[in-house]
C-alpha positions in Angstrom: -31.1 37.4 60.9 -30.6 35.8 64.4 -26.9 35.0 65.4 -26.4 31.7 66.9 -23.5 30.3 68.5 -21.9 28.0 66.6 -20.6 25.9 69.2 -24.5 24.9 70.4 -25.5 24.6 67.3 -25.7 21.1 65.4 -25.2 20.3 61.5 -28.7 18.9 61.4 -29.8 22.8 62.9 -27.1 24.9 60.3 -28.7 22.6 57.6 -32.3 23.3 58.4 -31.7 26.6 58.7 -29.9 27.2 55.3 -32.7 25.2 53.6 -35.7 27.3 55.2 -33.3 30.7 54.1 -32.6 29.2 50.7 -36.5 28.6 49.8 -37.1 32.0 50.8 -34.9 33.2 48.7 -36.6 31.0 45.7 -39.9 31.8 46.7 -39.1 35.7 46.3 -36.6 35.9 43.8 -38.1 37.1 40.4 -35.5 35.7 38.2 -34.7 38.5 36.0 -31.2 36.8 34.9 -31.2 33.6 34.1 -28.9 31.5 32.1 -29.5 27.9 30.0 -26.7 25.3 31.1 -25.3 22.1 30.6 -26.5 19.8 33.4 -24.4 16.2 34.2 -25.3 13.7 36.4 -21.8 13.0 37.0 -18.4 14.8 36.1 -17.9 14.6 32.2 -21.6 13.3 31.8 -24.2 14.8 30.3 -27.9 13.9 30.7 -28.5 15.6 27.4 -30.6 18.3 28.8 -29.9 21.9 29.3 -31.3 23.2 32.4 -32.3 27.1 32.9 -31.0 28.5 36.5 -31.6 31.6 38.2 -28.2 33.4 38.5 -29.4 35.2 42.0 -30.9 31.9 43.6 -29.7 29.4 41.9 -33.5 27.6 41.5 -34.1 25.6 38.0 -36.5 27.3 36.4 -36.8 24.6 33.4 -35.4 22.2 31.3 -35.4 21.2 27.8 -34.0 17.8 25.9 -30.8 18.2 23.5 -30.1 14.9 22.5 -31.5 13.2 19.4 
């Protein structure tokens, strides 16, 4: 991991950095624990779908349609 200095660094740098690290994580991650949950578009509202995350990385893994 390289250290940067934070004051020469800019949001649009932090950002593309945490993004690159994050996919990396995805990409290597085998998912082992994983967890079905509720997903919302907004606060209090459901799309009607239950969404399967990774616990480690936090990648959706899959979908499926509750609603009738």
């Amino acid at each position: 991991m390289v250290k940067v200095q934070l004051l020469d660094t800019t949001y649009e740098q932090i950002k593309k950095d945490f993004e690159l690290r994050l996919w990396r994580l995805q990409e290597e991650c085998r998912h082992k624990k994983t967890k079905w949950m509720d997903e919302y578009w907004a606060m209090g509202h459901s799309t009607g779908k239950k969404v399967k995350i990774c616990l480690k990385c936090n990648k959706v893994l899959g979908n499926i349609n509750i609603r009738k």
